[in-house]
C-alpha positions in Angstrom: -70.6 10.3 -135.2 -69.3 6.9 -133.8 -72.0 4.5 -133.1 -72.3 1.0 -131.6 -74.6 -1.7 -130.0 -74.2 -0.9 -127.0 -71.6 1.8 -125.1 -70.6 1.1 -121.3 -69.3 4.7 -119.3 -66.7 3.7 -116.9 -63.6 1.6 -117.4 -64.1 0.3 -113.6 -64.9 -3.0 -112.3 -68.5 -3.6 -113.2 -68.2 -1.4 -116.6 -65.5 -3.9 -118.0 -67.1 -7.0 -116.4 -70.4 -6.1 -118.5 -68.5 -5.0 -121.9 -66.9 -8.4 -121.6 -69.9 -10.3 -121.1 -72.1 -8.8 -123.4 -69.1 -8.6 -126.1 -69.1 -12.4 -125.7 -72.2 -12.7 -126.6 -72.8 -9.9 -129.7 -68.9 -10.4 -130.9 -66.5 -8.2 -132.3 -67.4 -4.4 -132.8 -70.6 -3.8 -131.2 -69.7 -3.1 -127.9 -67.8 0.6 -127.0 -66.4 1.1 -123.3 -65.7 4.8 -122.8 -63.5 5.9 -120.0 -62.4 9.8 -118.7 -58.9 8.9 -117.5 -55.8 7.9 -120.4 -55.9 4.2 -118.4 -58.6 1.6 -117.9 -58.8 0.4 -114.1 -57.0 3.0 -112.5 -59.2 2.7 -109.2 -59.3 -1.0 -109.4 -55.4 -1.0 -109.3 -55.3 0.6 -105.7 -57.9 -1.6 -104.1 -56.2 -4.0 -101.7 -53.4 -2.0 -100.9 -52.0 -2.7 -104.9 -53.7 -6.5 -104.6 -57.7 -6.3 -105.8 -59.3 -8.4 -103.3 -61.7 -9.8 -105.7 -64.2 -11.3 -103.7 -65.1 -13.2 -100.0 -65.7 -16.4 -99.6 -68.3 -15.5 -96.8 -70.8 -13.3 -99.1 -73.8 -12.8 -97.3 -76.4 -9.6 -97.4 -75.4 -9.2 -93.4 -72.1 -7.4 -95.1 -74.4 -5.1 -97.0 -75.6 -1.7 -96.2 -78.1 0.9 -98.3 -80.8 -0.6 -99.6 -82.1 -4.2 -99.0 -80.5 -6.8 -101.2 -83.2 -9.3 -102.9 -82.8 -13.2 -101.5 -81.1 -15.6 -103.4 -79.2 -12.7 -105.6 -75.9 -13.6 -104.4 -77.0 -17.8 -104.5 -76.3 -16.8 -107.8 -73.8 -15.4 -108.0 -72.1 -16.4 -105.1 -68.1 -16.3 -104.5 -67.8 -19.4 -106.2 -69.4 -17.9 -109.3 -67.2 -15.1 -109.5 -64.0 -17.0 -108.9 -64.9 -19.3 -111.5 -65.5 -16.3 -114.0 -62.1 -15.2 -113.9 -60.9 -18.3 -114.2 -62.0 -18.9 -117.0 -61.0 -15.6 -118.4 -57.0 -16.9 -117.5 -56.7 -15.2 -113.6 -55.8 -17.9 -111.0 -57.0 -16.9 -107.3 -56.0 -17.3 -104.1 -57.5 -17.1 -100.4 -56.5 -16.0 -97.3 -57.5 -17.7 -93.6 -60.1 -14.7 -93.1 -61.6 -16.0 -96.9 -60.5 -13.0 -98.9 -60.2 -13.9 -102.3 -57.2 -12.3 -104.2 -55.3 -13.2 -107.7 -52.7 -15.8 -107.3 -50.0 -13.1 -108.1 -51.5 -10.3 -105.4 -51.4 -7.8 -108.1 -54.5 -5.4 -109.1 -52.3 -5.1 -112.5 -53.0 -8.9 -112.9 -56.5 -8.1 -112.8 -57.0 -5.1 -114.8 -54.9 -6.8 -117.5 -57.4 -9.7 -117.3 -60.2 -7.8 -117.8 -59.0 -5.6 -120.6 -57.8 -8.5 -122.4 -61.3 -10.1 -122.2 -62.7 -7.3 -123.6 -59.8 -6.8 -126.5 -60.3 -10.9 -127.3 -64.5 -10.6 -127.5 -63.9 -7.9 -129.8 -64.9 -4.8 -127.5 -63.5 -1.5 -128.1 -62.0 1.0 -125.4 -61.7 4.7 -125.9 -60.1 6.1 -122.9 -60.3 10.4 -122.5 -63.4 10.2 -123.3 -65.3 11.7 -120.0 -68.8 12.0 -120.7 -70.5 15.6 -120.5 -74.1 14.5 -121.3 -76.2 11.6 -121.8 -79.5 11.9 -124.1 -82.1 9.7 -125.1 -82.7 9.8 -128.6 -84.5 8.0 -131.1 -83.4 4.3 -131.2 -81.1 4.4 -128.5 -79.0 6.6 -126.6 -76.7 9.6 -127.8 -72.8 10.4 -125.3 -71.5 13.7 -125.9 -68.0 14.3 -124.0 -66.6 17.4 -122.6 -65.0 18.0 -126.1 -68.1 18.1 -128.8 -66.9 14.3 -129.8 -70.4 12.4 -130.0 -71.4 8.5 -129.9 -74.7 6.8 -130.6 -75.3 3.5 -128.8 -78.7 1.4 -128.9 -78.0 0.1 -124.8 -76.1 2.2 -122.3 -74.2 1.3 -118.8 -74.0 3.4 -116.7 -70.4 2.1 -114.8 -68.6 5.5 -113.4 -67.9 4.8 -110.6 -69.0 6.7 -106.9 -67.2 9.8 -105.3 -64.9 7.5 -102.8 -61.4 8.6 -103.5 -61.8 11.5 -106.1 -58.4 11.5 -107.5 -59.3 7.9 -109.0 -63.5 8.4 -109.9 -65.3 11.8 -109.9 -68.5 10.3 -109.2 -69.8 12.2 -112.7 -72.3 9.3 -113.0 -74.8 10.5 -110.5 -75.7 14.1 -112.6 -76.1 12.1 -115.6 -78.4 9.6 -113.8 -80.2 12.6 -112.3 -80.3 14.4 -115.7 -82.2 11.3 -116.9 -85.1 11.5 -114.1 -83.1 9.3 -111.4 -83.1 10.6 -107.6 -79.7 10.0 -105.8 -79.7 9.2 -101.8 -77.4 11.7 -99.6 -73.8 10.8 -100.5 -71.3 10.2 -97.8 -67.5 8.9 -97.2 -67.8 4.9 -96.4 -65.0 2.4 -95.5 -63.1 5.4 -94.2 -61.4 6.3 -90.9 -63.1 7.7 -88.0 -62.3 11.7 -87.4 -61.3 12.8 -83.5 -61.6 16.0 -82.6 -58.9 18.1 -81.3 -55.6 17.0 -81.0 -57.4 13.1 -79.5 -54.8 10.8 -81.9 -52.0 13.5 -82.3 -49.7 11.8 -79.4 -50.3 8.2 -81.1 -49.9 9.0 -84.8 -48.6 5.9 -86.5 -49.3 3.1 -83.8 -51.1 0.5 -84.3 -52.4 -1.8 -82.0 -55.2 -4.9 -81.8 -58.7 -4.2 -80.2 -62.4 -4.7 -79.9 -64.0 -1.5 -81.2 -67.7 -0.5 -80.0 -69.4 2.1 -81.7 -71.5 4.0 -80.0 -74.6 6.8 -80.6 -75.5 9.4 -77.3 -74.4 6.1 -75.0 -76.5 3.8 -77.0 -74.2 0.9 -78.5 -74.2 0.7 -82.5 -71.5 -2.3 -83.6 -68.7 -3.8 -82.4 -65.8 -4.7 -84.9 -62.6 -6.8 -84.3 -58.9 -6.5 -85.7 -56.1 -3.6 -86.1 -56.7 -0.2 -85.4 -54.1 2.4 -86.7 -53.5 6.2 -85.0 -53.7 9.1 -87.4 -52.9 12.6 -87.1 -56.4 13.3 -87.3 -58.7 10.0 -86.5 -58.3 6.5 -86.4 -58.9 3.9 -88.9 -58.2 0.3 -89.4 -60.7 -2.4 -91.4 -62.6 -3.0 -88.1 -62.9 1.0 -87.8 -64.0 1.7 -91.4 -66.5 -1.2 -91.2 -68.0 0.9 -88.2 -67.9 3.8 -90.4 -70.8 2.3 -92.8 -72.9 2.7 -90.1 -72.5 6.4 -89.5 -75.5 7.0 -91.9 -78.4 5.3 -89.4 -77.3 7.8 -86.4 -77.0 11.3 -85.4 -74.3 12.7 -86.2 -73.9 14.3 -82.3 -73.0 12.3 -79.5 -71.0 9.4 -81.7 -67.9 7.8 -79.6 -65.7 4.8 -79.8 -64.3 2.3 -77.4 -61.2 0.4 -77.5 -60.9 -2.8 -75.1 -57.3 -3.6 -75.8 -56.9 -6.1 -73.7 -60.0 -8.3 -74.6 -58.3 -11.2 -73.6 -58.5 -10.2 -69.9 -61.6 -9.1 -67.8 -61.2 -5.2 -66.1 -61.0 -7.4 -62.7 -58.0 -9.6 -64.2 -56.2 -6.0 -65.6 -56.6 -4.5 -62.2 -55.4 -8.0 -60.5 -52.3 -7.4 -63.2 -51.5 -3.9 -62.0 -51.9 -4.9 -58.4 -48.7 -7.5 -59.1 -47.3 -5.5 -61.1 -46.6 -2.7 -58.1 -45.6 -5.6 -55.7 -43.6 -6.9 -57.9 -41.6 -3.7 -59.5 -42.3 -1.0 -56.6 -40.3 1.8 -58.5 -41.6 1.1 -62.0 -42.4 5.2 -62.9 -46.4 5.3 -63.5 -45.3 6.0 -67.2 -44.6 2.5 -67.6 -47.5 1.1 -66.0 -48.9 0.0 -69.0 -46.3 -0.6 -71.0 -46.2 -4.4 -70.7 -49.4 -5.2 -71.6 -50.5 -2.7 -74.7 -48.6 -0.7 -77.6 -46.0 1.3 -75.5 -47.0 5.1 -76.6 -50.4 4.0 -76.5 -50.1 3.1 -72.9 -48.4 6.6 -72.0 -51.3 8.5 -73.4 -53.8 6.6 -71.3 -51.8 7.6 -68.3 -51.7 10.9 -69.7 -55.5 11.0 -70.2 -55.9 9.9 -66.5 -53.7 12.7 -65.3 -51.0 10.4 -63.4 -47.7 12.1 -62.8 -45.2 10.0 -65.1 -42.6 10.0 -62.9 -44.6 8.5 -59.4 -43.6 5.0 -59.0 -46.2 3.0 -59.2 -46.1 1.5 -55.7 -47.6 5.1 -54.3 -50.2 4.9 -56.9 -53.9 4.3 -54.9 -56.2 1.5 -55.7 -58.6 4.1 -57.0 -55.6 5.3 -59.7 -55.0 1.5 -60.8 -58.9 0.8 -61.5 -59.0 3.9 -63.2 -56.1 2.6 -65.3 -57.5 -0.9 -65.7 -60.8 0.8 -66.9 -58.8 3.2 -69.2 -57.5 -0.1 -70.7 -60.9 -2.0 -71.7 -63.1 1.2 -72.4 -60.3 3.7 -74.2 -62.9 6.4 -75.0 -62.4 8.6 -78.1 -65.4 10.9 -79.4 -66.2 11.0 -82.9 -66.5 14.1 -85.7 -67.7 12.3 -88.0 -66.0 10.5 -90.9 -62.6 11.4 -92.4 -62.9 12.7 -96.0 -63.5 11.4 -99.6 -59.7 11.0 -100.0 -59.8 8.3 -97.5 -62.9 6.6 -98.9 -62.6 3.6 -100.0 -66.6 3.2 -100.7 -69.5 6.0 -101.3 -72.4 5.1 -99.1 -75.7 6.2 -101.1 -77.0 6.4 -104.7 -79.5 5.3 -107.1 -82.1 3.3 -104.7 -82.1 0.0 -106.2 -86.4 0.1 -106.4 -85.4 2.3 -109.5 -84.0 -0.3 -111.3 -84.9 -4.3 -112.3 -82.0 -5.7 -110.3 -83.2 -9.2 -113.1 -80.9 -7.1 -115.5 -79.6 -3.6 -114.2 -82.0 -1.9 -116.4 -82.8 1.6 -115.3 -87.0 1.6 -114.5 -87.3 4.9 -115.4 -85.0 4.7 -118.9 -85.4 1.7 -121.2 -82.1 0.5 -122.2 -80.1 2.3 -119.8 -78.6 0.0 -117.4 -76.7 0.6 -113.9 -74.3 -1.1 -112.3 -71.7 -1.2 -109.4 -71.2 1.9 -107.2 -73.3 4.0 -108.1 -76.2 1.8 -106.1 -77.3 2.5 -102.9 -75.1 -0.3 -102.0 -72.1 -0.7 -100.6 -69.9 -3.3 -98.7 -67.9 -4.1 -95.8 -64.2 -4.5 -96.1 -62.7 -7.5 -97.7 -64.0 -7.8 -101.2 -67.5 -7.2 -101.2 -67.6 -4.0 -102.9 -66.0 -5.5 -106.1 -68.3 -9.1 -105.7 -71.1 -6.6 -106.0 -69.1 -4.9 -109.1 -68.9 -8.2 -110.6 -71.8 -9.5 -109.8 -73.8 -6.4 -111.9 -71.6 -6.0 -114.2 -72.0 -9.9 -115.4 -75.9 -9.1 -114.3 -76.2 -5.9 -117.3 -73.5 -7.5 -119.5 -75.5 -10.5 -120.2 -78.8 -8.8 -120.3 -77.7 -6.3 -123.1 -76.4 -9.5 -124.9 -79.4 -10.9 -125.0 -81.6 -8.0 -125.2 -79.5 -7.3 -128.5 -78.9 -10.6 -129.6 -82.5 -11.2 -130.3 -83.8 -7.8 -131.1 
């Protein structure tokens, strides 16, 4: 039997963050990290599109959702803070005009390399293949025991796996061990993920993207509006402004959900209608196919004259006011009702998890386990778009890696 100070399931963002830290602080050989997959990081290297946006410079709780953040936790260990950290581990950052925070060289690679090497230099070890099947307390500490008999004793344990968001990258195995241990588990559910349309709603705009202000809406009642690109899908729509909406699915009914699309915020519905009134002066024979075309995405436009049930070859100078307010309204309020969310495989985030009242948020340790300690996704947390999923990573991973440190250090 292998045994160490402390073991750390998960090779992920917070699981290396905490190994490092407390490795730092016990030196070399005490500290295991344990990971199912042959590679270290292998969801971490597909966040960003391929770039890890590390953190934001704007971290507030307002980008939060689950369960309610303590004050001054992210005074802390605020953007600064975490940019700093890496830093000082050898990662140069850069940031973008909307203050995402990325490594200088816009690789995830750059990062996962960063933090494996921190771990390697303070002396922790890394066993990948090693997926956990069971997690027992035992006398002293805490005994793993993975899918192939192999068994580990540790004195502290992190739990770091991971949630269910994009399955192919994290199984989301980390919840049935913290329920085997006595923890409860909110309702899982797909977060930071594209927004299902029923029918055949997106089919005739697959690919096309397009800038808009995007309400979300619950029976009529109005949820949040988001800002930025929305993209067309075969099946939904998605977009950063669309999967921030999507964190939201979880206070409403799942009936009577909708979007609009106002894309063209610039303008007022009496200034698009003014537009489509010259526009017919000014090209009479213009088919009504095309009546949109100079002001939004060009396929776009034809399915919103589609929608309205305008024959595509009228031209638009025998179109009736009534037909060109209709348009004008079709333009500002683009109306698409809502499924429900797309899948785990389009997850970026799992919204749910161990409530955070179930463990001392001080130092990640589990309430209900004495020196078991978790961090990252698994919470009932989870983010917005733009780094705030990994600051949280970070942030509890630094949060259990320096409490088992100390915990060890002097016991």
């Amino acid at each position: 039997m292998r045994r160490c100070k402390a073991a750390v399931i998960g090779a992920g963002a917070s699981g290396l963050m905490a190994a490092a830290t407390a490795a730092r602080i016990l030196g070399k050989g005490k500290i295991l990290v344990v990971e199912g997959s042959p590679k270290p990081g292998r969801k971490l290297l597909a966040t960003g599109n391929g770039r890890c946006n590390l953190t934001n410079l704007s971290i507030q709780p307002q980008y939060y959702h689950g369960d309610t953040l303590p004050p001054g936790l992210f005074a802390h260990y605020s953007s600064q803070r975490i940019i700093e950290e890496f830093r000082q581990l050898g990662l140069l950052t850069q940031t973008d005009p909307q203050g995402r925070v990325y490594p200088h060289s816009l690789q995830a690679a750059a990062v996962v390399k960063t933090l494996v090497g921190a771990c390697q230099r303070a002396g922790a070890e890394l066993a990948c293949s090693f997926p956990v099947k069971s997690l027992q307390p035992v006398r002293g500490g805490w005994l793993l025991t993975s899918q192939s008999g192999e068994e580990i004793f540790a004195q502290r344990c992190v739990l770091a796996c991971g949630g269910q968001a994009s399955p192919k990258l994290s199984t989301g195995s980390g919840y049935g061990l913290a329920k085997g241990l006595g923890h409860t588990v909110t309702p899982l559910s797909p977060s930071l993920v594209g927004l299902a349309v029923p029918g055949k709603g997106t089919k005739a705009v697959k690919g096309m993207r397009c800038k808009a202000r995007v309400s979300l809406y619950s029976n009529k009642r109005l949820i949040k509006e988001e800002r930025g690109e929305i993209i067309f899908g075969d099946q939904g729509i998605s977009g950063v402004c669309v999967m921030n909406l999507s964190a939201k699915l979880r206070e409403i009914p799942r009936k009577g959900i909708s979007l609009t699309l106002d894309l063209l915020e610039s303008l007022s519905p009496a200034q698009v209608f003014g537009y489509l009134k010259a526009l017919c002066q000014s090209q009479p024979d213009l088919p009504a196919g095309e009546l949109l075309g100079g002001a939004v995405n060009l396929r776009v436009g034809q399915a919103l004259i589609k929608n309205l049930g305008l024959p595509f070859a009228k031209p638009i100078s025998q179109l009736a006011g009534q037909e060109l307010r209709a348009a004008a309204q079709a333009v500002k309020a683009f109306y698409l009702p809502i499924a429900g969310p797309l899948g785990w495989e389009d997850a970026q985030a799992t919204a749910g998890g161990i409530p955070l009242d179930q463990v001392n948020l001080k130092t990640m340790e589990s309430l209900q386990c004495p020196g078991l300690y978790i961090t990252g996704e698994l919470l009932n947390v989870d983010g917005d778009c733009g780094g705030y999923n990994l600051h949280w990573a970070w942030t509890t991973g630094l949060i259990a890696g320096k409490a088992i440190g100390e915990s060890l250090r002097t016991g």
